[in-house]
N, C-alpha and C positions, 0 to 999 in steps of 0.2 A: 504494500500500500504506500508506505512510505515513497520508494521507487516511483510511484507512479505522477506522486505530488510532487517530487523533484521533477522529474520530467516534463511537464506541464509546466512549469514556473522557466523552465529550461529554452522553452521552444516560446516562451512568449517574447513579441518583440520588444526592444530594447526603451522602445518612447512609452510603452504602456506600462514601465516601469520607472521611468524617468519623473523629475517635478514636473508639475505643470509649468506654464509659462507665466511669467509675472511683467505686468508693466505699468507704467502710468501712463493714463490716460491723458494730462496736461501734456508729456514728453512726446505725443504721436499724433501728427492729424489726422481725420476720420478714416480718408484710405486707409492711412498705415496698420491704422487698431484694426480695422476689417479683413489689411493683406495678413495682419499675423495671426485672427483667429481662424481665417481660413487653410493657414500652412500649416498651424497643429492641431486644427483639429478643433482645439478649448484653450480659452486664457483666462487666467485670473487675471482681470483687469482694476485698478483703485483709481477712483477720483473722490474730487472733494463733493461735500453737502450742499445740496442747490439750500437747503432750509435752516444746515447750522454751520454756520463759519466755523472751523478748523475743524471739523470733522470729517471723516475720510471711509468713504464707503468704497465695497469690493464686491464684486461678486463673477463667478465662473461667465464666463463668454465661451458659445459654441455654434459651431459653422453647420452642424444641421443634425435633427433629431435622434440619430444613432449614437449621438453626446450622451441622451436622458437618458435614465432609469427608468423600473417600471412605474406605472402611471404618473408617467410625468410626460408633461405637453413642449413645446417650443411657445416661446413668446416674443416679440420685438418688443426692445424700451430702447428711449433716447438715454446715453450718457455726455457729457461735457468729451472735446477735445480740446487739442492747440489750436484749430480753426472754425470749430463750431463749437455752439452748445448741446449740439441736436444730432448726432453720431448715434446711427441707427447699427442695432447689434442684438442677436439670439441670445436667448438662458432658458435653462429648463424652470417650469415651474409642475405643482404638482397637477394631476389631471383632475377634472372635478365629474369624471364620466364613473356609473358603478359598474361591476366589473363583470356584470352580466350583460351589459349592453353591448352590443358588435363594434369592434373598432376599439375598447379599451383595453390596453394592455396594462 
């Protein structure tokens, strides 16, 4: 058994082991945050609080639904960049479908 959970950890690839990606949002214009949650896949991306000065909000950014977990959905929010405030980016949230419905996973 043992063997078997080495082996599997073994063949998995290298990025699905790796940290995510970290950046700030103030440091990337809207393209850039977009080109690099699209090359890996997910970024944990940080900016500031449109509602409390110096507070610094985070959350996982991902380039398309095979990111989420189970029942959990894709959503588009606006976060701040260096040249907008309004940088359109996916996150999973949870799904509000019950799980007997078609289509919930």
């Amino acid at each position: 058994m043992r063997a078997t959970i080495v082996a599997a950890l073994l063949i998995l690839p290298t990025s699905a082991l790796a940290d995510p990606v970290r950046v700030n949002a103030l440091e990337h214009s809207c393209r850039s945050l977009q080109r690099i949650v699209a090359e890996n896949g997910a970024a944990i991306i940080r900016y500031p609080s449109r509602n409390k000065p110096g507070l610094t909000l985070y959350d996982r950014y991902i380039s398309n639904v095979t990111s989420c977990g189970n029942r959990q959905m894709v959503e588009t929010m606006s976060i701040p960049a260096a040249d907008t405030q309004r940088c359109r980016v996916r996150h999973c949230v949870p799904s509000d479908c019950d799980p007997g419905e078609p289509f919930c996973f």
